[in-house]
C-alpha positions in Angstrom: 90.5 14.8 -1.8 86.5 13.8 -1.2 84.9 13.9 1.6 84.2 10.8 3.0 80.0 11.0 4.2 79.0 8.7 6.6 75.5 7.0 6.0 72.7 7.8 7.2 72.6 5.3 10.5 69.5 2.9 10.4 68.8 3.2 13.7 68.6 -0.7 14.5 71.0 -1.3 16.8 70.0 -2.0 20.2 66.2 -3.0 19.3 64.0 -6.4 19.9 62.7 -8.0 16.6 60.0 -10.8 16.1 60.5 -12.6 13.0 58.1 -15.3 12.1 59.0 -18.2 9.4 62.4 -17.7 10.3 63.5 -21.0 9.9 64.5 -20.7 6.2 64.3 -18.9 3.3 63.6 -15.1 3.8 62.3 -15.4 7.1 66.1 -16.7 7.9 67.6 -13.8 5.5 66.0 -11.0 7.6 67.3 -12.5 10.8 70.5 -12.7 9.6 70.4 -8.8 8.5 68.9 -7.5 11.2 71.8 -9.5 13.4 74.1 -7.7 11.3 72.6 -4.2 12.1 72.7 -5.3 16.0 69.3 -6.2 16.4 68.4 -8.7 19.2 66.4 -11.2 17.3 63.4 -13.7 18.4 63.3 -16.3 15.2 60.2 -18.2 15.4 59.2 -21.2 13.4 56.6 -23.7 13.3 59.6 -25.8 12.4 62.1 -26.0 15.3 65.3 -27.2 12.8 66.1 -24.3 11.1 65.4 -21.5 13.9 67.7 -23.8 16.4 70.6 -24.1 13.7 70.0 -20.3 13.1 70.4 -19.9 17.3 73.7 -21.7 16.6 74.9 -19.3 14.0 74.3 -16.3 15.4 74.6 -16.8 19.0 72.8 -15.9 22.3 71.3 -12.5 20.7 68.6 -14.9 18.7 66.4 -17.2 20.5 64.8 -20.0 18.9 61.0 -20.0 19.2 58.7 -23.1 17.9 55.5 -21.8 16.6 52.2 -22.5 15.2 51.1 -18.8 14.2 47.4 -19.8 13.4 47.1 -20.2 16.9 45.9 -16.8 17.9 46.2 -18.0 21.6 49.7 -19.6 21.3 50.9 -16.2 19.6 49.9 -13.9 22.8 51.6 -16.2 25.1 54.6 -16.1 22.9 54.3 -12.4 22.8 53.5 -11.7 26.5 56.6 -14.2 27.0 58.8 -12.8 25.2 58.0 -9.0 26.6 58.9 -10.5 30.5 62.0 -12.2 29.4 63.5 -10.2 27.2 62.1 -7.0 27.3 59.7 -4.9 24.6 59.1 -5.9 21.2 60.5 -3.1 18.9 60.0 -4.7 15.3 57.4 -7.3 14.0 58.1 -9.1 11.0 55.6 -11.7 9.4 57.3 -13.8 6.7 55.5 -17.3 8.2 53.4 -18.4 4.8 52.5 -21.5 3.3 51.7 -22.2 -0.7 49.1 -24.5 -1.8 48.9 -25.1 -5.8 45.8 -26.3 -8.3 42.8 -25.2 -10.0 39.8 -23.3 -7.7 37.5 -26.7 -8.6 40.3 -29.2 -7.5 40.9 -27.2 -4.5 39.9 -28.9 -1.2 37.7 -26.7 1.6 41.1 -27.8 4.3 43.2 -26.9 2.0 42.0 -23.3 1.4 41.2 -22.6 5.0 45.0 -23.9 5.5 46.4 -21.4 3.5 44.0 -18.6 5.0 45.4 -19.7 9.0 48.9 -19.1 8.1 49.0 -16.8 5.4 46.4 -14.2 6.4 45.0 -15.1 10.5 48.7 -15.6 11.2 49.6 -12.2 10.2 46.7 -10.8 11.9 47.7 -12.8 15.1 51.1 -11.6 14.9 50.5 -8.1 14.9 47.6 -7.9 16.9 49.7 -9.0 19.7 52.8 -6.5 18.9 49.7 -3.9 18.3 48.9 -4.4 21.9 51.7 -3.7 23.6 53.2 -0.9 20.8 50.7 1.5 21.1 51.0 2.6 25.1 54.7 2.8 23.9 54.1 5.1 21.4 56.8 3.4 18.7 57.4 0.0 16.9 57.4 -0.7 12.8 55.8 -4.1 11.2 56.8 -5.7 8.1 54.9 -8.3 6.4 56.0 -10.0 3.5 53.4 -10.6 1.0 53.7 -11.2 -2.8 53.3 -9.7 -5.8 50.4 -12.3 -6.5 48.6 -10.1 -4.7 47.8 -7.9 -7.4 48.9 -10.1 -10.1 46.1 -13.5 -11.0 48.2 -16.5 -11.2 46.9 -19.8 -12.4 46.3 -22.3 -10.2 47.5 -20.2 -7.3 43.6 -18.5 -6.1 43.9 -19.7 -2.5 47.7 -18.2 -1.9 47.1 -15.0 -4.0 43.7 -14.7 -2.1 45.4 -14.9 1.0 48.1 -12.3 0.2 45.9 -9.6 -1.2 43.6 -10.4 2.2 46.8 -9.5 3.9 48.0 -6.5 1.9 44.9 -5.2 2.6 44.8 -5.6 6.1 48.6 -4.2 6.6 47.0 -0.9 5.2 44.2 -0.8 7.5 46.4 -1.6 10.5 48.8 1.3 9.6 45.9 3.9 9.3 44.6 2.6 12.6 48.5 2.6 14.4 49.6 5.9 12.6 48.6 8.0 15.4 50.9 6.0 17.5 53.9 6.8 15.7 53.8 2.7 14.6 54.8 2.0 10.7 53.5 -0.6 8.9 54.3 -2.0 5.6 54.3 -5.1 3.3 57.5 -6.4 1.3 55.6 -8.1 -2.4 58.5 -10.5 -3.5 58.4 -12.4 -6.7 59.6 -15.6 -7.7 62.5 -16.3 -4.7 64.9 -18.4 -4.5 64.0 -20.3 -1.5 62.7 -23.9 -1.4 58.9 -22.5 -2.0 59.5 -21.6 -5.3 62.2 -24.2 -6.1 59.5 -26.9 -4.8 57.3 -26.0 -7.8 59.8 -26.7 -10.4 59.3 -30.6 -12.5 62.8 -30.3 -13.1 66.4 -28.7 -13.3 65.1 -26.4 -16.0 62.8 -24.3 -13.4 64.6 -21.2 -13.0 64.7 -20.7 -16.7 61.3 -20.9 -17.4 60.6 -18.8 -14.1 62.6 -16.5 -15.8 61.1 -16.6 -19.1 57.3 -16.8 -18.0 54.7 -18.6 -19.4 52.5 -17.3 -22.2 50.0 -20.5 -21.9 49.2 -19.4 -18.2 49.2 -15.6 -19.1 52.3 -14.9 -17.1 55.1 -12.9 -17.9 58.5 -12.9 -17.2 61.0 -11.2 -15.3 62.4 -8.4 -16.7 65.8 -8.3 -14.8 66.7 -12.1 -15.8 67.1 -13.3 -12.6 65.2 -14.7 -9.6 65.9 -12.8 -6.1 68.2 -13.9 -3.4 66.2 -13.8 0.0 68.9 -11.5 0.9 67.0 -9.0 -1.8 64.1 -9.2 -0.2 65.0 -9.1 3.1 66.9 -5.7 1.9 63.8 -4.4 1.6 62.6 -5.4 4.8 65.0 -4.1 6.9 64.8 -0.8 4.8 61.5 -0.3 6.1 62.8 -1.2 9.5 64.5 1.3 10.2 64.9 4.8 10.2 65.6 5.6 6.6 62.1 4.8 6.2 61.0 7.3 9.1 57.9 8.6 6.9 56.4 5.7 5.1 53.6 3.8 6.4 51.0 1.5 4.5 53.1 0.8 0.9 53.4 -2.0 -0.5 56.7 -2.3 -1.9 57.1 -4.8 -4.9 60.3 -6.4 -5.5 60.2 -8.8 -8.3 62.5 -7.9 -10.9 59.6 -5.8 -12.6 57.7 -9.1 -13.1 54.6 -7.6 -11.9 55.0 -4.8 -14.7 55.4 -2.0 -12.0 51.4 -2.7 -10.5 
């Protein structure tokens, strides 16, 4: 008869998280998950909707937070509140982004600066903040999630892919600078989700196949696997590098796209 092995325990249970763009999509994926692994979760959302029917379905251990995160000022109090009434902030995790679409000479100077608060000073608000207070503790592990259109061009996407690789970029430098601190941080890249970004860009009920397929015109390719990802799949990956089974990495950028990317 085998020996049954227990797993390797991720060492979770018992922590404070602050997830950002919780409200939906991934954002409301990793909540979920970290629940699950007995996390005490803070769901924030610029949107109060879906973090308050998220409070309803997983009880008093989220609270519901409304949000702007490109309000560097807003995000410290949030912090600082959070820290008094519920105690230290363990984990950080940015998933808060917004998409804007069209050519680099049809797009607008608001709507590029737009995309740039959320996607890029929002992430840098967030984890200032969390920086702040981690560091004299000695402990604490970020997650960002990014994209693989980071490393990838994608046309008529410059101002969102701009603003991820901005953001990639800056969870490196953050890790180097927190490392002595014993404070991890990473990015998540996902592909082409299944949350209602990605389903917002599609003209019809066709969307998912030609996702799938890619688009030679544009110079994009498909997706190896067949399939777009379940938030669930990328919030896998976010809670992997979490927790404790990720103990030793610090600054990677882990894509998870179905191989769309082409392993960059």
């Amino acid at each position: 008869m085998r020996e049954t092995v227990d797993p390797r325990p991720s060492g979770l249970a018992g922590k404070l998280a602050f997830v950002t763009g919780a409200g939906r999509g991934i954002g409301a994926a990793v909540a979920r998950e970290l629940r699950a692994e007995g996390v005490r979760v803070v769901a924030a959302d610029i949107e109060a909707d879906g973090i308050e029917a998220l409070a309803r379905e997983l009880g008093p251990s989220l609270r519901a937070l409304t949000l702007d995160v490109s309000d560097g000022a807003a995000v410290e109090d949030a912090v600082a509140a959070i820290e008094q009434d519920w105690g230290p902030i363990d984990l950080g995790v940015n998933v808060a982004g917004i998409l804007a679409t069209g050519s680099v000479i049809e797009t607008g100077e608001a709507a590029w600066r737009r995309v740039f608060e959320v996607n890029t000073h929002g992430v840098f608000h967030v984890a200032r903040a969390l920086a702040r207070r981690m560091t004299p503790r000695g402990r604490g592990a970020m997650v960002t999630v990014g994209s693989n259109a980071a490393s990838v061009p994608r046309h008529g996407m410059a101002a969102y892919a701009a603003s991820k690789a901005a953001t990639s970029m800056f969870m490196r430098c953050l890790g180097l600078e927190l490392a002595p601190f014993g404070i991890r941080c990473n990015t998540v890249a996902p592909g082409s989700t299944l949350t209602p970004m990605q389903t917002g860009m599609w003209a019809d009920e066709n969307g998912a196949q030609r996702v799938i397929a890619g688009s030679p015109e544009i110079y994009k390719t498909g997706i190896p696997l067949g399939k777009l990802a379940a938030p669930e799949e990328i919030a896998d990956a976010v809670v992997f590098l979490l927790s404790d089974r990720a103990s030793h990495i610090t600054m990677a950028n882990l894509t998870v796209d179905g191989g769309a990317a082409l392993c960059i």
